[in-house]
C-alpha beads as a LAMMPS data file, in Angstrom:
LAMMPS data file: protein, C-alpha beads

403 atoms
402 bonds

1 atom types
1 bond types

-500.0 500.0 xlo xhi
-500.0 500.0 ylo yhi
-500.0 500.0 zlo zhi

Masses

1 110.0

Atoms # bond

1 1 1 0.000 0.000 0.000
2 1 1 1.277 3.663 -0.984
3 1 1 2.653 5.616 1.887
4 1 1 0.326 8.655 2.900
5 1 1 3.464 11.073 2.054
6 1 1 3.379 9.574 -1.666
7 1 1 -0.021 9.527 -1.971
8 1 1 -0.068 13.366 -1.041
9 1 1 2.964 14.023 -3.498
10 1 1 0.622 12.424 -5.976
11 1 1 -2.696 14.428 -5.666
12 1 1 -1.002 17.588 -5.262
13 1 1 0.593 17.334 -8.677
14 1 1 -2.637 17.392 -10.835
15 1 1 -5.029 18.835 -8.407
16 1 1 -4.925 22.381 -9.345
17 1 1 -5.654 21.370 -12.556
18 1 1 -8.597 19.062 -12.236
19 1 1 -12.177 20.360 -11.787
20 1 1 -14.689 18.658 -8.918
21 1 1 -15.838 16.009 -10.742
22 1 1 -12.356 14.666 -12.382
23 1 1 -10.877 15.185 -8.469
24 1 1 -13.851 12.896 -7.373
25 1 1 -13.067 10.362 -9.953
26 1 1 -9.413 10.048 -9.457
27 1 1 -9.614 10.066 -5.860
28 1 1 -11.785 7.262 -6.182
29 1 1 -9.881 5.457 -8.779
30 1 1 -6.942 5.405 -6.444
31 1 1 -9.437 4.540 -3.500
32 1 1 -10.164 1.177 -5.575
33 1 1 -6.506 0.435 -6.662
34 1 1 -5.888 -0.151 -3.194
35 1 1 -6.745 -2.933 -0.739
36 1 1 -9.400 -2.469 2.488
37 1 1 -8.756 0.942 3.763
38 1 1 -8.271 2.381 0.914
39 1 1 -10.980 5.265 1.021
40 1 1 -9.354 6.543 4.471
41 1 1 -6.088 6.677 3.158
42 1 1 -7.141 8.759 0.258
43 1 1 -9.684 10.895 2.488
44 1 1 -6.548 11.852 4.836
45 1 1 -4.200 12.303 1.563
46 1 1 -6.222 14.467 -0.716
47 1 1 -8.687 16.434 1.782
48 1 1 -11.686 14.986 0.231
49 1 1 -14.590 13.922 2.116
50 1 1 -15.337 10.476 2.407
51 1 1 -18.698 11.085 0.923
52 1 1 -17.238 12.292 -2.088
53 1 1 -15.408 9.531 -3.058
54 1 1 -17.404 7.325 -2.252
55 1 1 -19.934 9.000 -5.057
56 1 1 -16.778 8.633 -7.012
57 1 1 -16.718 4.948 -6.821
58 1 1 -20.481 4.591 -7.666
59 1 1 -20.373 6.584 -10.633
60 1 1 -16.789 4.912 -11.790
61 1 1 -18.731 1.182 -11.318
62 1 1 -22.242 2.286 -12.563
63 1 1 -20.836 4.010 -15.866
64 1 1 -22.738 6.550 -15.254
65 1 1 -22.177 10.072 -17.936
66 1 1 -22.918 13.564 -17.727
67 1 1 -23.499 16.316 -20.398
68 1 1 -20.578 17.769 -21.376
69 1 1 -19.390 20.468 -19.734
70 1 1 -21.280 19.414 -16.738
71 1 1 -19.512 18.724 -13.111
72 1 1 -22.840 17.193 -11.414
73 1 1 -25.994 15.698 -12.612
74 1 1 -28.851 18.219 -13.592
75 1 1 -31.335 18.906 -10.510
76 1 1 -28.532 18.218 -8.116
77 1 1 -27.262 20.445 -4.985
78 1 1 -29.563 22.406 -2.718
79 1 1 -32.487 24.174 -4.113
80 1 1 -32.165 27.962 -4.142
81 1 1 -33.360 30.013 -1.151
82 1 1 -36.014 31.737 -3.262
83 1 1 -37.171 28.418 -4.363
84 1 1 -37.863 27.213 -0.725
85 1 1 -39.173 30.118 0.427
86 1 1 -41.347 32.144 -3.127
87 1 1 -42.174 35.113 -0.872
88 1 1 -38.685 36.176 0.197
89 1 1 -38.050 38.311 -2.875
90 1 1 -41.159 40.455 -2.316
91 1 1 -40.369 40.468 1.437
92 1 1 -36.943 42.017 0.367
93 1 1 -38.219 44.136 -2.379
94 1 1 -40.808 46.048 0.346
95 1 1 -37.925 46.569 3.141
96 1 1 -35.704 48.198 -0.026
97 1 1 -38.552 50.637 -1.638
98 1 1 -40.744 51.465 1.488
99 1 1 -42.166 54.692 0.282
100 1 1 -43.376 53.405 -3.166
101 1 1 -44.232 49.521 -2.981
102 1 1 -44.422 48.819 0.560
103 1 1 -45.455 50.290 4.123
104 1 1 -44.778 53.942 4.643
105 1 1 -44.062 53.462 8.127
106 1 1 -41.667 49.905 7.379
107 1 1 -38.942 49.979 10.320
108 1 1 -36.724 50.342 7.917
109 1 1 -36.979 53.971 6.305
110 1 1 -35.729 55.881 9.174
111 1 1 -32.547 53.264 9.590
112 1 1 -29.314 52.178 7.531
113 1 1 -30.596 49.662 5.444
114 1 1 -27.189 46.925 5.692
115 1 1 -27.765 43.569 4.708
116 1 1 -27.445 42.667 8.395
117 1 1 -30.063 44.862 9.301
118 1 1 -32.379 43.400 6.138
119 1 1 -31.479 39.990 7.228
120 1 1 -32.698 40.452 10.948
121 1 1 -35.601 42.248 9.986
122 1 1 -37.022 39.580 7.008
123 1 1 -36.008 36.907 10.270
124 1 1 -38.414 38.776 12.065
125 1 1 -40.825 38.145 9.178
126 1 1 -40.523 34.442 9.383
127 1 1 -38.003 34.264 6.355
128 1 1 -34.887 32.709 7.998
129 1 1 -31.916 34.096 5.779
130 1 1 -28.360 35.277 6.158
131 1 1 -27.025 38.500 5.702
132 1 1 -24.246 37.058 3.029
133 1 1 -27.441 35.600 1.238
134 1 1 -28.990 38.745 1.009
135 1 1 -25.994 40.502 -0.704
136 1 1 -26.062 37.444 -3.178
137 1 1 -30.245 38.370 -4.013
138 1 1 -29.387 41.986 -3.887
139 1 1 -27.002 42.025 -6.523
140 1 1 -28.873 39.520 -8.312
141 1 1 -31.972 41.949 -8.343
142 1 1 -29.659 44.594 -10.080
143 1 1 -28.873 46.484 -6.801
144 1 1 -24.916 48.491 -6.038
145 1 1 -23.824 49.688 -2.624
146 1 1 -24.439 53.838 -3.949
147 1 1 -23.236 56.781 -2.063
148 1 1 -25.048 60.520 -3.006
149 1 1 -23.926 61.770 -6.532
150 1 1 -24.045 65.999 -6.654
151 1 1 -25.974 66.752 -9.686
152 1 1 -29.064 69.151 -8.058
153 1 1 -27.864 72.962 -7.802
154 1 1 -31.506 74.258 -7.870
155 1 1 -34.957 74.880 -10.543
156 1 1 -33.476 75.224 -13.948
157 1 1 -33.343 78.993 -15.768
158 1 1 -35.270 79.436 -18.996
159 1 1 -32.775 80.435 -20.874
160 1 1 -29.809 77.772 -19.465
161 1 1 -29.578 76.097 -22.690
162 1 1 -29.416 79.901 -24.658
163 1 1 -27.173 81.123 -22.603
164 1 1 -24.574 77.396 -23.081
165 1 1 -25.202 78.268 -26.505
166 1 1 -23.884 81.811 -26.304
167 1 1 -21.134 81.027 -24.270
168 1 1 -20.230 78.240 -26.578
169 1 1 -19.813 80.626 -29.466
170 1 1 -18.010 83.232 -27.709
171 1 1 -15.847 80.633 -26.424
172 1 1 -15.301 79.115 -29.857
173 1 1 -15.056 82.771 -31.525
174 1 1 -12.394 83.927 -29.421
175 1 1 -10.026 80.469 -29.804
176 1 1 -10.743 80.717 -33.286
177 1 1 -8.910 84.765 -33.451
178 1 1 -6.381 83.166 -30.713
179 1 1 -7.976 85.889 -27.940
180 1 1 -6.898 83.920 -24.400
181 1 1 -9.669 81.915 -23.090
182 1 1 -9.994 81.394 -19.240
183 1 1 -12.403 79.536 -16.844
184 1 1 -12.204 80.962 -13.163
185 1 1 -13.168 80.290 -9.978
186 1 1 -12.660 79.883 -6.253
187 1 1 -11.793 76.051 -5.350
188 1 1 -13.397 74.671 -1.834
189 1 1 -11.573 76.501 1.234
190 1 1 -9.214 73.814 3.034
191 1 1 -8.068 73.488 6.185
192 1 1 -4.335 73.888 7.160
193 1 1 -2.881 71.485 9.787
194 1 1 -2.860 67.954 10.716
195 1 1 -6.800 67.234 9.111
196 1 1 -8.540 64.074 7.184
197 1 1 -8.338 64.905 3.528
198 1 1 -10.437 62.915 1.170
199 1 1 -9.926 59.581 -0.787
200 1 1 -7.091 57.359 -0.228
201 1 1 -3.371 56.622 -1.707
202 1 1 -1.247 53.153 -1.499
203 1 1 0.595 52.568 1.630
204 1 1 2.294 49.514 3.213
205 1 1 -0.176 48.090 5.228
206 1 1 -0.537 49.657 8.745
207 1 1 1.505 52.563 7.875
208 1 1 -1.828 54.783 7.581
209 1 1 -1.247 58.641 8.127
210 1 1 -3.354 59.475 11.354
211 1 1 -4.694 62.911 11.687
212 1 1 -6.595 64.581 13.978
213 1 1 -9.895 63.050 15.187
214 1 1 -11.878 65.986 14.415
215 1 1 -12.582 68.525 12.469
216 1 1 -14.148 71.275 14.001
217 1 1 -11.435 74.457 14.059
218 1 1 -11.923 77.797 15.535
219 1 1 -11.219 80.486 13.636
220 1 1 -7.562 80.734 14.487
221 1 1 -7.046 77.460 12.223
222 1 1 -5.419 78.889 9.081
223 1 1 -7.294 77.972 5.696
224 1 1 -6.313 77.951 2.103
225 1 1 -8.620 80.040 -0.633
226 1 1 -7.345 77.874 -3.757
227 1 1 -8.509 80.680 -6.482
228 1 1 -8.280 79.140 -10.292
229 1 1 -7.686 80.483 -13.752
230 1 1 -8.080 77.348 -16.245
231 1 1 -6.676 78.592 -19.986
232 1 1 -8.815 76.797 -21.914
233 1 1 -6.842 76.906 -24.999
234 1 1 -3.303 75.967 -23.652
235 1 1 -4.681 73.421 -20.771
236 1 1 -3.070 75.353 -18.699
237 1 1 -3.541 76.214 -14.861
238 1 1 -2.770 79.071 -12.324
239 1 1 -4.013 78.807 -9.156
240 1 1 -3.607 81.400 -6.760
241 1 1 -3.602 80.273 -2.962
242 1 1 -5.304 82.830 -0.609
243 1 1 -4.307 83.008 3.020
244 1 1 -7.489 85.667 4.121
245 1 1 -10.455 85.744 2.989
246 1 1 -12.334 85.059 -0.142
247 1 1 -13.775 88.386 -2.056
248 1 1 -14.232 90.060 -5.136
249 1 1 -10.844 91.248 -5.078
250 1 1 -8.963 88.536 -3.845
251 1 1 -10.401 86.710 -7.586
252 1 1 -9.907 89.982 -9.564
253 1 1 -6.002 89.723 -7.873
254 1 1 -5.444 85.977 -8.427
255 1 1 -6.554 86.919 -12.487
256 1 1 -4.232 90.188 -12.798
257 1 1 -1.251 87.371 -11.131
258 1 1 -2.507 84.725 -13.882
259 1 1 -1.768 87.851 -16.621
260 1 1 1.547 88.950 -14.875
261 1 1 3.152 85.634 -14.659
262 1 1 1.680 83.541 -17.914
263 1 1 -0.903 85.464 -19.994
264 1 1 0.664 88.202 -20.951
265 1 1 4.203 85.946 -21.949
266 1 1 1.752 83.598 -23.500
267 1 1 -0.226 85.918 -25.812
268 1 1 1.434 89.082 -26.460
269 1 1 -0.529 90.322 -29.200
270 1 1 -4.126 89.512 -27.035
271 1 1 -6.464 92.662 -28.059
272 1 1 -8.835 91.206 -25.001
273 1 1 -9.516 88.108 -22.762
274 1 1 -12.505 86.443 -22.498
275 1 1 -13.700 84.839 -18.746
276 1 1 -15.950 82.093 -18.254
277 1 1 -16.896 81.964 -14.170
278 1 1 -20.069 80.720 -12.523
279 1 1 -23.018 82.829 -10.932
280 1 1 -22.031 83.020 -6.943
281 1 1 -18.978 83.251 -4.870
282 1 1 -16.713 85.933 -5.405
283 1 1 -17.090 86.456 -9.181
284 1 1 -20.754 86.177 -8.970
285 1 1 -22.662 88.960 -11.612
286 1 1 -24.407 90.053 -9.386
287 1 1 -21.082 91.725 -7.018
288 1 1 -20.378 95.444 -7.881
289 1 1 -16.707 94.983 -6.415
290 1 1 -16.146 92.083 -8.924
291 1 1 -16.560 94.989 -11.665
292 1 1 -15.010 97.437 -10.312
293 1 1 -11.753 95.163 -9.587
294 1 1 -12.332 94.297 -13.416
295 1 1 -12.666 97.632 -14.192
296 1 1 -9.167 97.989 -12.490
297 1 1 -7.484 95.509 -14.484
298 1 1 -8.600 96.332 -17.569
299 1 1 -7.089 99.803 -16.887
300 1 1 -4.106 98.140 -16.131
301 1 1 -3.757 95.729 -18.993
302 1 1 -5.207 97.879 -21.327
303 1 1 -7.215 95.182 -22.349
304 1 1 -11.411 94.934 -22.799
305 1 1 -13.018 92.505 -20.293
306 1 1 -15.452 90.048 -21.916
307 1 1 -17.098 88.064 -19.334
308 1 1 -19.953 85.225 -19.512
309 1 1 -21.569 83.593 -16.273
310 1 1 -22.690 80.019 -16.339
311 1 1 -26.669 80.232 -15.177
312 1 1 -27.342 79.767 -11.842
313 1 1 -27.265 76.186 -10.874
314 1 1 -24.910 75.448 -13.312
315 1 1 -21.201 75.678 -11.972
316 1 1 -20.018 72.503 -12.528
317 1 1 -19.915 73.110 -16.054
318 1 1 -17.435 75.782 -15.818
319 1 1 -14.176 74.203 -17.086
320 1 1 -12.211 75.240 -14.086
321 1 1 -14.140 72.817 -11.788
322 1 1 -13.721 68.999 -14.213
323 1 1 -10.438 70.331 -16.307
324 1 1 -8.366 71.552 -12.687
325 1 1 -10.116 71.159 -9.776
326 1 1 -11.055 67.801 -10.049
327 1 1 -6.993 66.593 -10.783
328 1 1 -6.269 68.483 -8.102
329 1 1 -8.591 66.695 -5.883
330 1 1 -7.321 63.806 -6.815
331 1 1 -3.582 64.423 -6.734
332 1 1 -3.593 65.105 -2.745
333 1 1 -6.041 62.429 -1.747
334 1 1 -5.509 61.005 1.536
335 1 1 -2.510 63.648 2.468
336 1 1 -3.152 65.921 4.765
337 1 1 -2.801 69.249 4.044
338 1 1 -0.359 70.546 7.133
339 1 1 0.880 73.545 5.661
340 1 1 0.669 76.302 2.923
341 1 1 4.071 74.976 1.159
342 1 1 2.149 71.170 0.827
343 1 1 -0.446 72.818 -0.810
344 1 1 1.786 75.036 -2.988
345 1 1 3.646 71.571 -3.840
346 1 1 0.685 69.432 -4.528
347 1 1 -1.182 71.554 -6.697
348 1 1 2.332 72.551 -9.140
349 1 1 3.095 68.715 -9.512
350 1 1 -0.713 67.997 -10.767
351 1 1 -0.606 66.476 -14.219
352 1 1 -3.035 64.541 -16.143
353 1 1 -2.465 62.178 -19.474
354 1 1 -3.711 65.298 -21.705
355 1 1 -0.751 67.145 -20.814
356 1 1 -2.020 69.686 -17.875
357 1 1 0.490 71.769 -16.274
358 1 1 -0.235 73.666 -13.240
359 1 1 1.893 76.736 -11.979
360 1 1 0.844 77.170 -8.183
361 1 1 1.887 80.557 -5.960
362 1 1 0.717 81.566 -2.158
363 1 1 -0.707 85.161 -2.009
364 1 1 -0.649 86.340 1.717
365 1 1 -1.995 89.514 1.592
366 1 1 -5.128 91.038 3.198
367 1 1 -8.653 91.101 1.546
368 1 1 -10.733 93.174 3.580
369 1 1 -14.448 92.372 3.855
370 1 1 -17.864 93.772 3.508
371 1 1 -15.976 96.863 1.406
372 1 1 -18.719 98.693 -0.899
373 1 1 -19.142 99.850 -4.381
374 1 1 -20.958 103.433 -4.235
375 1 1 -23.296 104.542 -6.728
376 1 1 -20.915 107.074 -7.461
377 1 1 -17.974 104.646 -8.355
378 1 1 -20.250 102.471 -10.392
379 1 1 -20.715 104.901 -12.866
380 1 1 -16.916 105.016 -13.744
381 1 1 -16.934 101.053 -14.333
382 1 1 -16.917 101.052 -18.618
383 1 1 -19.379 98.157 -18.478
384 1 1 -21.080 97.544 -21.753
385 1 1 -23.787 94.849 -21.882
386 1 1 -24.746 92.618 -24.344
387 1 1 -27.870 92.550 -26.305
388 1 1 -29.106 88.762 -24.379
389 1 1 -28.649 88.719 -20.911
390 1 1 -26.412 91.643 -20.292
391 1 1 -26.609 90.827 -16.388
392 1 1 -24.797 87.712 -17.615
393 1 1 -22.719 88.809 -20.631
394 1 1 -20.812 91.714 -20.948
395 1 1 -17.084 93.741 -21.894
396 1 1 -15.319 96.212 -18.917
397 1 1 -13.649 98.346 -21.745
398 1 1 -10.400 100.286 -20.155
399 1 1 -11.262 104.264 -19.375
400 1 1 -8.745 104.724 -22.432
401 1 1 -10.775 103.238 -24.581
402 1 1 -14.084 104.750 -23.692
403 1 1 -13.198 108.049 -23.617

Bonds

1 1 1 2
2 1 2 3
3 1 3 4
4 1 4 5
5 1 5 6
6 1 6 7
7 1 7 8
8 1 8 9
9 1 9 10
10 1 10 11
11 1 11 12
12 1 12 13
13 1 13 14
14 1 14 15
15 1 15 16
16 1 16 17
17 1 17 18
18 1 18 19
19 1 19 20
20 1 20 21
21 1 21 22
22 1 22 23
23 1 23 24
24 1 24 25
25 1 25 26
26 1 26 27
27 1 27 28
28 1 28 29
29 1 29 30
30 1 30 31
31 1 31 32
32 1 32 33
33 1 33 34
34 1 34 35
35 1 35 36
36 1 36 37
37 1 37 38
38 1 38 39
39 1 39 40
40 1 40 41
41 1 41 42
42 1 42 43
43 1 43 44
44 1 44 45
45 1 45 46
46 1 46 47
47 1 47 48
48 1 48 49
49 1 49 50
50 1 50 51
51 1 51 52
52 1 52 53
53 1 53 54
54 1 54 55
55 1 55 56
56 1 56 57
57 1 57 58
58 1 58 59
59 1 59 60
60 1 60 61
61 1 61 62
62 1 62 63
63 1 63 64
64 1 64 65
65 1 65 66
66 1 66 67
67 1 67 68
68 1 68 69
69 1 69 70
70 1 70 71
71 1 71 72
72 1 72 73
73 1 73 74
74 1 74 75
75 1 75 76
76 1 76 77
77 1 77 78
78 1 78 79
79 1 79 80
80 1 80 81
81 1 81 82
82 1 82 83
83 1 83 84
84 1 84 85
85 1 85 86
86 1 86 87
87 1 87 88
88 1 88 89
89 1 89 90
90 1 90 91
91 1 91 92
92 1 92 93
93 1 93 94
94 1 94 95
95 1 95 96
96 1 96 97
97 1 97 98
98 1 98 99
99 1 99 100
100 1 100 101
101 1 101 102
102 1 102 103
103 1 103 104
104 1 104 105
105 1 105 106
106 1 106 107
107 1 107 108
108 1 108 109
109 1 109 110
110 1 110 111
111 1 111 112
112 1 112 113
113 1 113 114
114 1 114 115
115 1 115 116
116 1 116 117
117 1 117 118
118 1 118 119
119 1 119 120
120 1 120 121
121 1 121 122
122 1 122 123
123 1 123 124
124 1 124 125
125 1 125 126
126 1 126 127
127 1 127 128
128 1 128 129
129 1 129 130
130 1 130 131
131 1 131 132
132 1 132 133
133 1 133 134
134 1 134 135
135 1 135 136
136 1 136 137
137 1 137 138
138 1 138 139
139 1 139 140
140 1 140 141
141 1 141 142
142 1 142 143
143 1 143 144
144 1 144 145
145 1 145 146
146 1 146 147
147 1 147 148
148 1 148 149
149 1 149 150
150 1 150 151
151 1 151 152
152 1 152 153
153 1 153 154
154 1 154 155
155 1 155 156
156 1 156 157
157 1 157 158
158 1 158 159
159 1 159 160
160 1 160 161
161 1 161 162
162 1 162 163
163 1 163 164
164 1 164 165
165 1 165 166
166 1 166 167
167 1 167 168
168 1 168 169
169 1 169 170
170 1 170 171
171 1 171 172
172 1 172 173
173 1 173 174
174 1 174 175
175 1 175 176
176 1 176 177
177 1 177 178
178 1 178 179
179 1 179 180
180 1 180 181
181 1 181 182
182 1 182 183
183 1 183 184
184 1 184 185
185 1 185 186
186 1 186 187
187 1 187 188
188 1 188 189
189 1 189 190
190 1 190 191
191 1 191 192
192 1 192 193
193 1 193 194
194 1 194 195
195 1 195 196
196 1 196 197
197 1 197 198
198 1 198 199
199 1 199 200
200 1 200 201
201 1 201 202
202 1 202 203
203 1 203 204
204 1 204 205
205 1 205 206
206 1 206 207
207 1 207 208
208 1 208 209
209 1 209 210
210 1 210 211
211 1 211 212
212 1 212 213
213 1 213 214
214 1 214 215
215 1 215 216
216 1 216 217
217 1 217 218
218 1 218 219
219 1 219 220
220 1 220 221
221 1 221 222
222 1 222 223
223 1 223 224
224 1 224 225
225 1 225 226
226 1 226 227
227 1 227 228
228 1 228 229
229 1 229 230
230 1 230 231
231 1 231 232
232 1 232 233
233 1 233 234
234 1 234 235
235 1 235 236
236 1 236 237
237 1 237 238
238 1 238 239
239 1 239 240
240 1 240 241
241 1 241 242
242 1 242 243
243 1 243 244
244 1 244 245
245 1 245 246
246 1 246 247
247 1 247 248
248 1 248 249
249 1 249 250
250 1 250 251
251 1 251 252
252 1 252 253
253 1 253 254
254 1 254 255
255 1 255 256
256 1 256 257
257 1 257 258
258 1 258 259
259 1 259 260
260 1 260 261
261 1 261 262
262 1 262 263
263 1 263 264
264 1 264 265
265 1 265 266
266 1 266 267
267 1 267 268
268 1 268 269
269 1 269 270
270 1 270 271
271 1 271 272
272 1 272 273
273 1 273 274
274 1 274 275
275 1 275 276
276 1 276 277
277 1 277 278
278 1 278 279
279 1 279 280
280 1 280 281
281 1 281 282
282 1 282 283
283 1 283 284
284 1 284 285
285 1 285 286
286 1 286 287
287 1 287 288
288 1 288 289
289 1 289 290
290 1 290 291
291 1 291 292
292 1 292 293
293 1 293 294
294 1 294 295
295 1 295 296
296 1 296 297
297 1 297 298
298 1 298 299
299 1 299 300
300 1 300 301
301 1 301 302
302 1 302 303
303 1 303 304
304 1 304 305
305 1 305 306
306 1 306 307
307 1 307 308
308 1 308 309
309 1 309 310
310 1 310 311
311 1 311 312
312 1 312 313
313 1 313 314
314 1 314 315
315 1 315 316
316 1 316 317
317 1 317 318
318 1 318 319
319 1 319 320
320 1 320 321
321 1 321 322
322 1 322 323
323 1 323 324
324 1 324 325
325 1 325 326
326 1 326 327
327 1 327 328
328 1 328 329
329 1 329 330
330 1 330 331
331 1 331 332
332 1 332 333
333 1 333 334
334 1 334 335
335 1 335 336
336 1 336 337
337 1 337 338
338 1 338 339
339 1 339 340
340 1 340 341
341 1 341 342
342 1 342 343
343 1 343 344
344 1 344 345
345 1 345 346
346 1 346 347
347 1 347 348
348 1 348 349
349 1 349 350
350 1 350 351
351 1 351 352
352 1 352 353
353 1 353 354
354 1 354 355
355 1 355 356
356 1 356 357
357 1 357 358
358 1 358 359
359 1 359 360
360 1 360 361
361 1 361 362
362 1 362 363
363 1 363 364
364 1 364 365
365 1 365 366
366 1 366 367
367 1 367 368
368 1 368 369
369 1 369 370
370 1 370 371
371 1 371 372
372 1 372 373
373 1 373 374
374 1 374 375
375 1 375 376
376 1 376 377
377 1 377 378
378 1 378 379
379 1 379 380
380 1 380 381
381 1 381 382
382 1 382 383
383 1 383 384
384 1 384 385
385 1 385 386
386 1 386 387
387 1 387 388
388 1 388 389
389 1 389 390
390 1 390 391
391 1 391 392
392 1 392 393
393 1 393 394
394 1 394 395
395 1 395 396
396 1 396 397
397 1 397 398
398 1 398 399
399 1 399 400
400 1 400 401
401 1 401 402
402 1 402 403
C-alpha cells in the first residue's frame, strides 16, 4: 500500500488542474486500486470527504455520464433560497422601496438599510436568511452599494440652454482669433494642519497617516482660498492660494497674477480676454466689487473685459471645476494638508495624461471684507452689456478706450 506522504505528493501534482468532478473520480480510482482501507487513506491524503469519493466509486462502477461540460448531474445540490421560500423576494423588495411599494411606516426607512439589518428584519418576518445571502439576491436583483452623486444645484433657468449656446460661441469665436480663453473660480476653502483629507493613496499596510480626530477648528485654524484660472486653450492652470479671505478682489487679484506671470508671456498680441466663471462666490454677476476690480485691471492691462456667467445652478460646467479642480482633488487624496508649502507643492506637480500643467503661488496679503461699491464709483466702471442677458454677458472696456 502507498505511503500517505506519496499519496499526497501524488494528488497535489494534478489537483490544481482538475475540476470537482475529475478530483472525485481520481480520488476514487486510487481509493479502488488499493486494498481495504483504501478510502481513508485517500480521504486523509487528498482532503476529500469520504462522501465524495465514495460518489466517485459509484459513478466509476455504474458508468454513469454527464453532459458535457457538466460537473454534477442536472437537478442536483440544494435548491435555491427563493425556491424554498417564493415570498422572500417580495419580502426584500418592500424593506428596499418602502415609500413606493411597501409600508410607509416599514422599520426600515428611518434606519441604515445593511444587509445585516435586512437579514434580521425579514427573520423577524418568518423568512430565515443570512445576511451574506442577502448581498447574493441583492445584486442579483440589479442592486450596487451607492453613495449621493451631486448633480441638483436648484430649478433650472429658462434660458440655461441659450445662454450654453452663447457662451459656446463666444468661447469658440475667441479660440478661433487666438484671444486667451480662461475659466475661473474659487476652489473649496481647506483646512491647514494635521486634518482628514479625502480619498485614499497606497501605503504599506498599517503605515496609515493618522490625523486629527476631528474637524471642528476655531477660527484661528489657518485655511487655504485655492482661487483658479483654467486657460482653456493651452490646458493650462494658475491657481492662486489665498491666506485671508475670499472676495471680489482677492479673484480679480489671483486673475491680474494669472496675466503677470503667464498670460501676458503667452499671448502678447491679445487685443482682449474672455472669462468664463459661474453665478455666486466671489465672481458672482451680481457683485459690484467684482466689476469694479475688473474695471481695475482692464485699466491696467489695457485690455477689454469680456465676461460670460454660467446660469445659476450650473457651476459645474465651468471648465475650471472637471479640467483643474477635479486633478487636483485627486492628486492630494488622503494627504493631509499641514501647511501652505504642501499645498503650494501638490497643486504645481498635478498632471493629467492630456498634458495639464499647473503653476501654483501663495498670495498672503489682506482682503478686507464687507468693502462697498458706491453709486458714485459704479458709474466710472466702462461696463457695456450685451444685447441677451447683459446681467450675464458683458465687456469692462479700459477708461482709455471709452473716452
Amino acid at each position: 500500500m502507498a505511503s500517505l506522504p506519496a499519496l499526497r505528493k501524488k494528488f497535489r501534482s494534478v489537483w490544481a488542474l482538475l475540476d470537482e468532478r475529475a478530483r472525485r473520480l481520481v480520488a476514487a480510482n486510487e481509493a479502488l486500486t488499493l486494498p481495504y482501507g483504501g478510502v481513508s487513506a485517500v480521504h486523509r491524503a487528498s482532503g476529500l470527504s469520504r462522501k465524495a469519493i465514495a460518489r466517485g466509486i459509484q459513478e466509476i462502477r455504474s458508468k454513469s455520464r454527464l453532459e458535457a461540460g457538466r460537473i454534477r448531474r442536472r437537478g442536483a445540490g440544494r435548491k435555491a433560497v427563493t425556491v424554498k421560500d417564493p415570498g422572500l423576494l417580495a419580502a426584500l423588495d418592500r424593506l428596499i422601496e418602502p415609500g413606493t411599494r411597501g409600508d410607509p411606516e416599514s422599520p426600515l426607512r428611518w434606519v441604515c438599510k445593511s444587509t445585516r439589518t435586512l437579514a434580521w428584519e425579514l427573520r423577524n418576518r418568518r423568512h430565515p436568511i443570512s445576511h451574506v445571502t442577502v448581498a447574493q439576491l441583492l445584486h442579483d436583483q440589479n442592486f450596487s452599494l451607492q453613495g449621493t452623486r451631486k448633480t441638483e444645484e436648484g430649478a433650472d433657468h429658462p434660458d440655461r440652454d441659450a445662454q450654453f449656446r452663447h457662451i459656446n460661441a463666444t468661447v469658440k469665436r475667441a479660440l478661433k482669433e487666438g484671444t486667451p480663453v480662461i475659466s475661473v473660480d474659487t476652489k473649496k476653502k481647506e483646512l491647514i494642519g494635521n486634518y482628514a483629507n479625502a480619498g485614499r493613496q497606497w501605503r504599506r499596510r498599517g503605515t496609515a497617516v493618522r490625523v486629527n480626530g476631528h474637524d471642528f477648528p476655531g477660527p484661528e485654524v489657518p485655511r487655504a482660498y485655492p482661487y483658479g484660472i483654467y486657460d482653456i486653450g493651452r490646458n493650462e492652470g494658475f491657481v492662486n492660494i489665498g491666506t485671508d479671505h475670499d472676495t471680489a478682489a482677492f479673484a480679480a487679484a489671483s486673475v491680474r497674477g494669472w496675466w503677470k506671470a503667464e498670460g501676458r508671456r503667452l499671448y502678447p498680441r491679445a487685443q482682449g480676454i474672455v472669462m468664463t466663471a459661474d453665478s455666486g462666490g466671489s465672481n458672482g454677476p451680481r457683485l459690484r466689487l467684482w466689476k469694479w476690480e475688473l474695471q481695475q485691471l482692464a485699466d491696467e492691462t489695457g485690455l477689454p473685459l469680456s465676461i460670460c456667467h454660467f446660469p445659476p445652478g450650473t457651476s459645474k460646467w465651468n471648465k475650471v471645476e472637471h479640467r483643474l479642480f477635479s486633478f487636483i482633488s485627486s492628486n492630494w487624496r488622503g494627504e493631509p494638508l499641514r501647511d501652505y508649502e504642501t499645498i503650494v507643492k501638490l497643486i504645481a506637480r498635478t498632471t493629467t495624461a492630456a498634458g495639464l500643467k499647473v503653476v501654483c503661488r501663495l498670495d498672503r496679503r489682506k482682503y478686507a471684507t464687507g468693502r462697498e461699491v458706491t453709486d458714485a464709483e459704479m458709474k466710472t466702471v466702462c461696463l457695456e452689456r450685451n444685447r441677451f442677458h447683459g446681467d450675464w454677458n458683458y465687456v469692462i472696456k479700459p477708461r482709455s478706450l471709452a473716452k
